[in-house]
C-alpha positions in Angstrom: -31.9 -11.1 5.7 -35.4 -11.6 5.9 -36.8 -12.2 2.0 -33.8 -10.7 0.3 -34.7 -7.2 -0.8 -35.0 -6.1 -4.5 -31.8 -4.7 -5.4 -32.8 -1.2 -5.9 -30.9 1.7 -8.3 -28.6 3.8 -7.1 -29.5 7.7 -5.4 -28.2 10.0 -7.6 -27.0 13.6 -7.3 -27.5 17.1 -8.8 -24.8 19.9 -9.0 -24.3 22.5 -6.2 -22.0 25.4 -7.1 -20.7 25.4 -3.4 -20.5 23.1 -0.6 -24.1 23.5 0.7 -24.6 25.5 3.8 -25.4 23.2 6.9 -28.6 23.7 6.7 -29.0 22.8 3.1 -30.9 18.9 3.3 -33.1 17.6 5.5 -31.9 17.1 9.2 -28.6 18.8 8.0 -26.1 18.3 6.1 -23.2 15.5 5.9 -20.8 16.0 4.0 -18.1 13.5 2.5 -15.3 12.9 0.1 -16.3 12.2 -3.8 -14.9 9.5 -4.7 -13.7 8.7 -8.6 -14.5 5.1 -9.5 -16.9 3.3 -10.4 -20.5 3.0 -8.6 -21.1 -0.3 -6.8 -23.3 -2.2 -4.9 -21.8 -4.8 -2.8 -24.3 -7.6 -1.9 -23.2 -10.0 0.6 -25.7 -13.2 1.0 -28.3 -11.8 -1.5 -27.0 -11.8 -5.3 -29.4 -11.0 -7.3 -28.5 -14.0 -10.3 -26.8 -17.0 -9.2 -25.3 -16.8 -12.7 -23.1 -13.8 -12.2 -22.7 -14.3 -8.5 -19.8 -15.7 -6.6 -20.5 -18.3 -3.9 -23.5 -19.7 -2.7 -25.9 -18.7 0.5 -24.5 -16.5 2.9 -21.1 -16.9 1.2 -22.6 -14.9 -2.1 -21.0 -11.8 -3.3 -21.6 -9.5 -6.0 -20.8 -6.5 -7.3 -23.0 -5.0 -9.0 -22.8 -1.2 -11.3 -24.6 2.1 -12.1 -26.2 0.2 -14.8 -27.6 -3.2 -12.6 -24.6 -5.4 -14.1 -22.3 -7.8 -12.1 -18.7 -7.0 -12.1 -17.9 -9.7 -10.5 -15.6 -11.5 -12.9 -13.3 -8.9 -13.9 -12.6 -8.0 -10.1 -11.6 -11.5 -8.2 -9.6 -9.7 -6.0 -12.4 -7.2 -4.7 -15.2 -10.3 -4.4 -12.6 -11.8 -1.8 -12.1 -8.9 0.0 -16.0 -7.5 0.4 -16.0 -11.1 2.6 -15.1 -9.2 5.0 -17.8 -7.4 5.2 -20.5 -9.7 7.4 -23.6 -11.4 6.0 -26.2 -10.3 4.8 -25.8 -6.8 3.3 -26.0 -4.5 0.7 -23.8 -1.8 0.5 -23.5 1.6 -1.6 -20.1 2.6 -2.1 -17.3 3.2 -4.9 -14.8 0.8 -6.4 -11.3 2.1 -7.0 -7.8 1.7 -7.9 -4.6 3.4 -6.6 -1.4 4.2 -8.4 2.0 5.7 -7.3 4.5 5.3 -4.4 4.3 4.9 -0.9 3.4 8.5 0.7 1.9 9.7 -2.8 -0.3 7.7 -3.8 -3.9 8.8 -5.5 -7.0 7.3 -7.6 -6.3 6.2 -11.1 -8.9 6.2 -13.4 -7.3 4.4 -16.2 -6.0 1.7 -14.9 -9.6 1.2 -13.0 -10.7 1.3 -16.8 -8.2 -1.3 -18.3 -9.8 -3.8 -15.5 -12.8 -4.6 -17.6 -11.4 -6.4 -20.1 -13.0 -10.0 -21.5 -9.8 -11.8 -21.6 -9.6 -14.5 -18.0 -5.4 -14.2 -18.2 -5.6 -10.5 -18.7 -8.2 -10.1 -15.6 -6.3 -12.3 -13.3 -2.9 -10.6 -13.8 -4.8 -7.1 -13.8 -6.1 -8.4 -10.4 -2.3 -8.3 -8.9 -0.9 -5.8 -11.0 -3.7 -2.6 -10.2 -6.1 -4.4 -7.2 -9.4 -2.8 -6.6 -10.5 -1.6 -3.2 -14.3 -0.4 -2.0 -15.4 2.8 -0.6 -18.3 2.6 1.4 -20.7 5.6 2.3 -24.1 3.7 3.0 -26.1 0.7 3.8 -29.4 -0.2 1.6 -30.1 -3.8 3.9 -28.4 -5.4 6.6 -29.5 -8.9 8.7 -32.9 -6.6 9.8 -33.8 -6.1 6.2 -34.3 -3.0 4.0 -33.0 -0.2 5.2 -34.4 2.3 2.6 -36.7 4.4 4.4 -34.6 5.0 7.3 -32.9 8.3 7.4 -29.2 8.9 6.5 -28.2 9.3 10.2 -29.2 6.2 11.0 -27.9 4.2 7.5 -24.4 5.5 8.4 -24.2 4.4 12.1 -25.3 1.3 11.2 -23.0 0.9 8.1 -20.1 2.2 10.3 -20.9 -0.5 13.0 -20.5 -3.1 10.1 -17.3 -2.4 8.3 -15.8 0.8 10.5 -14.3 -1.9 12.4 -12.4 -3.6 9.3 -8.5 -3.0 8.7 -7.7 -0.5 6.3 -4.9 -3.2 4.7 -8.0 -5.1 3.8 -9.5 -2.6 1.2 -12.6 -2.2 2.2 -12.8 1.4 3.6 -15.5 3.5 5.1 -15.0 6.8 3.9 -15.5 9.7 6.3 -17.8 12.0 6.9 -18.3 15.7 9.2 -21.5 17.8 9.4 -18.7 21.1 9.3 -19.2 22.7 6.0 -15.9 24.5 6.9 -14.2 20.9 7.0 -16.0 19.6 3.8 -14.7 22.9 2.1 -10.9 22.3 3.3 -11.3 18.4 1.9 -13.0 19.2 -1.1 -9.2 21.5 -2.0 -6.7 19.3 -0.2 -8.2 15.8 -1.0 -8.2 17.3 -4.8 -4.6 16.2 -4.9 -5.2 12.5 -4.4 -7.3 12.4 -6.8 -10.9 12.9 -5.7 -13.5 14.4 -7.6 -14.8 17.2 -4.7 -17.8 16.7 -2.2 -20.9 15.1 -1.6 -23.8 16.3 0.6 -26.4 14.1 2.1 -29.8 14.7 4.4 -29.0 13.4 7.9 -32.7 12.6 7.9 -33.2 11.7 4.2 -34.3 8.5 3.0 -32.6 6.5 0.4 -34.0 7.3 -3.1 -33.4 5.2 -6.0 -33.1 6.6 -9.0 -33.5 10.1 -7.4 -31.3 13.0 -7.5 -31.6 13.8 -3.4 -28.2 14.6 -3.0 -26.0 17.2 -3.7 -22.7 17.0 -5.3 -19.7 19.5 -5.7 -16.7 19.1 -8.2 -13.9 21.0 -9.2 -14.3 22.9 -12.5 -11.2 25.0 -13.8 -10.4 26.5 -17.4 -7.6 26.1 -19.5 -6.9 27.1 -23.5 -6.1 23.9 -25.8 -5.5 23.9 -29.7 -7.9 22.4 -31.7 -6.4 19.4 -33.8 -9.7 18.7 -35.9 -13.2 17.5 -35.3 -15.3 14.3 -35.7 -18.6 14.6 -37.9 -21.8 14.2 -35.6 -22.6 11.1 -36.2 -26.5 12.5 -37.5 -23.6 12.9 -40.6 -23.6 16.6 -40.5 -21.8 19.2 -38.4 -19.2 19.3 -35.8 -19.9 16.1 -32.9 -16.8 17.1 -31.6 -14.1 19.4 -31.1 -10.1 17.2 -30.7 -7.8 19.0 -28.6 -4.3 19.3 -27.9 -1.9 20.8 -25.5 2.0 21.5 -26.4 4.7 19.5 -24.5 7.9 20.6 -25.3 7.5 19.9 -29.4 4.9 17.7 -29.0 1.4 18.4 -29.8 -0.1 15.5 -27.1 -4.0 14.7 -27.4 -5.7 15.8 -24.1 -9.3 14.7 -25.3 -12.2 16.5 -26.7 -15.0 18.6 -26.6 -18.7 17.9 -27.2 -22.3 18.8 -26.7 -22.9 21.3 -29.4 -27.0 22.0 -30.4 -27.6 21.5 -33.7 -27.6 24.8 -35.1 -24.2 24.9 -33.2 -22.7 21.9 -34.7 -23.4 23.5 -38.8 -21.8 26.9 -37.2 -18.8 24.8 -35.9 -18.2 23.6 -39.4 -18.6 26.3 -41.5 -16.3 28.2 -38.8 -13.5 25.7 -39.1 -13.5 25.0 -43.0 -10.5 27.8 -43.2 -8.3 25.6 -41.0 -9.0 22.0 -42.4 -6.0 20.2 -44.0 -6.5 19.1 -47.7 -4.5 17.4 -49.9 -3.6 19.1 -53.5 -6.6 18.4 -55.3 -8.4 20.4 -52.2 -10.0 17.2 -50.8 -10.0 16.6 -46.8 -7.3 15.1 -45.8 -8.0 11.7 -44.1 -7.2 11.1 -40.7 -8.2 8.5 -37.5 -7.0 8.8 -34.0 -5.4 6.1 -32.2 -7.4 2.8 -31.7 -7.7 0.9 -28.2 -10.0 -2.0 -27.1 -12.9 0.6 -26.1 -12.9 2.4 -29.7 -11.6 -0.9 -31.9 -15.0 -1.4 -33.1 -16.1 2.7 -33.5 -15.2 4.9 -36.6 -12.0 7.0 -35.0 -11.6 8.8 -38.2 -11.9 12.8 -38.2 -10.9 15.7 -40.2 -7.5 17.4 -39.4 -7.1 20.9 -38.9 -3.8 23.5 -38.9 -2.8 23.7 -35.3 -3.7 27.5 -34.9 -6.8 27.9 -33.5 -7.4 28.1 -29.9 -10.7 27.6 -27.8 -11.1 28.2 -24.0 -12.7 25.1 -22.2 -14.2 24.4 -18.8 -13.0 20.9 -17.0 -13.3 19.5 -14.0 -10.0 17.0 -13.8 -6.4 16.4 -15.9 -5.1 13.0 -15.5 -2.0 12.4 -16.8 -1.9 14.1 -20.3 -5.9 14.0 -20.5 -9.2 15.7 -19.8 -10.5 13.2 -16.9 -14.0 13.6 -18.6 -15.6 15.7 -22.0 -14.8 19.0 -21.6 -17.2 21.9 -22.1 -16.6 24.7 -24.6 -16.8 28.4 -23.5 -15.2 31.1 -26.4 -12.6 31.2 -29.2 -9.3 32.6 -27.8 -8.4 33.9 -31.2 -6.2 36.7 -29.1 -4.0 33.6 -28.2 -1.1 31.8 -30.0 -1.4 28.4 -30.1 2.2 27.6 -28.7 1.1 28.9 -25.4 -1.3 26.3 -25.2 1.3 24.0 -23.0 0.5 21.2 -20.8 2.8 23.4 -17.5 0.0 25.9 -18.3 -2.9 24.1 -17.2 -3.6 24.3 -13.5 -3.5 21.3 -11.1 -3.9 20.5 -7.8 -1.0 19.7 -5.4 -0.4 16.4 -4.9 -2.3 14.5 -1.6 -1.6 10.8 -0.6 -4.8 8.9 -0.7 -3.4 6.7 2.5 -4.0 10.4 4.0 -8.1 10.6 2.8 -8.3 7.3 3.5 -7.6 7.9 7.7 -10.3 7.0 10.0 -12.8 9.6 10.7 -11.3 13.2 12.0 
């Protein structure tokens, strides 16, 4: 690559409430799967720091995220396989992990969340236990150089000529695209299922922006009504930072995660609102309370302030995984019409499962 390019930020989207019409972005529209993992850029021959970088030369990989920093370390596995792609490159895709059996398989969020973990053993048996594997959907440099200002259309051909060609066992993956908004609208329901977060949109004759929210982006947003199981004190020291919420399994009140967001004046209203629910002990203080600890909140204040599981809030989300919100969820109205034991887990709607083997297929 001729004088390695800068490694640039990623392109960035902005919300669409639809899958755009065809006409939508410059040149058209193409449309593709949106995948759930974490943002990389795979750089093959042109590391930006030696330091973090594995291999030397043309040999060099990293991997680096959103925020510019390698994870190379706590994903051997993926470093090995991104050798497949040839040298030199740079490459804009989405690092992810699978779970479930043969036929049903989907993206798993968690598990792609225990892999960053500082401990060598724990990274090298994550590595076999839940491997990683790389979507890619475009190409910022190749062996001509930067390939910034060249338009989509001409990105993807180019990145499809460089790793279209590589077995899917190998897991590195171009992901596929269509210019048929019909199609895009059929993927953005049925790949749901496996996991996916809904659709991307990108100008056939658009130019890769760093930094820049060019493209468009649709994901699924559903309602559901949760109990609230207390709140966490903004941490300004005053008012609600968050709402705790829960959802009824059989006699089990299971934590399904929170919501958050509130302006300020909201946040005082939120307190003053919930006093008549908080649990106190006999001399009326607040009872004391912290949620469950893990390696991401072991160093964070998890304490909160119970409530009676009785009231019931309507939110907005976009994903449930598992027993949890995928991501904070977005408060809409007090459901005080609504007994809390109908908040269940069965009630909450959810897409029907997809295998990801199934996404994954080449190119209809």
């Amino acid at each position: 690559m001729p004088d390695s390019p800068v490694i640039p930020d990623v392109m960035l989207a902005k919300a669409a409430a639809k899958v755009p019409a065809a006409d939508a972005l410059p040149g058209g529209c193409s449309y593709e799967p949106k995948w759930d993992g974490f943002r990389v850029l795979v750089v093959r021959g042109a590391a930006t720091d030696p330091a973090a970088a594995v291999g030397e030369g043309d040999d060099a990989v990293d991997l680096l995220g959103r925020s510019g920093k390698s994870l190379a370390r706590y994903f051997p596995e993926v470093v090995e396989k991104v050798r497949a792609v040839p040298a030199p490159a740079i490459v804009d895709g989405e690092l992810v992990v699978r779970s479930g059996e043969p036929g049903a398989e989907r993206l798993d969020w968690d598990a792609l969340a225990q892999r960053i973990h500082p401990a060598a053993s724990r990274i090298e048996r994550l590595a076999a236990e839940t491997p990683g594997e790389v979507i890619c959907f475009d190409l910022l440099a190749d062996a001509g150089g930067s390939l910034l200002e060249r338009p989509f259309a001409e990105r993807r051909e180019r990145l499809a000529a460089l790793v279209g060609g590589l077995p899917a066992s190998g897991g590195v993956h171009l992901t596929r695209a269509t210019t048929d908004p019909g199609e895009a609208a059929d993927w953005f329901t049925r790949f749901e299922g496996a996991g996916l977060d809904g659709i991307m949109a990108k100008g056939l004759d658009t130019p890769y922006e760093p930094g820049k929210r060019t493209m468009l982006k649709v994901k699924h947003k559903r309602t559901a009504d949760a109990v609230v199981v207390g709140y966490r004190v903004h941490k300004s020291g005053t008012g609600v930072g968050s709402l705790l919420l829960g959802l009824w399994s059989g006699d089990q009140l299971v934590p399904v995660g929170g919501a958050s967001a509130f302006t300020t004046a909201r946040r005082a209203e939120l307190e003053a609102e919930l006093q008549p629910w908080v649990v106190r002990e006999a001399d009326g203080s607040v009872a004391s309370a912290e949620r469950a600890r893990n390696r991401f909140t072991s160093g964070k204040d998890t304490s909160y302030v119970p409530l009676r599981p009785e009231r019931v809030v309507e939110v907005a989300f976009d994903q449930l995984e598992g027993h949890r919100f995928r991501h904070a969820v977005r408060f809409l109205r007090w459901r005080d019409d609504k007994d809390a034991a109908q908040c269940t887990l069965e009630q909450v709607d959810v897409a029907s499962g997809y295998d990801l083997d199934a996404v994954l297929a080449a190119d209809s």
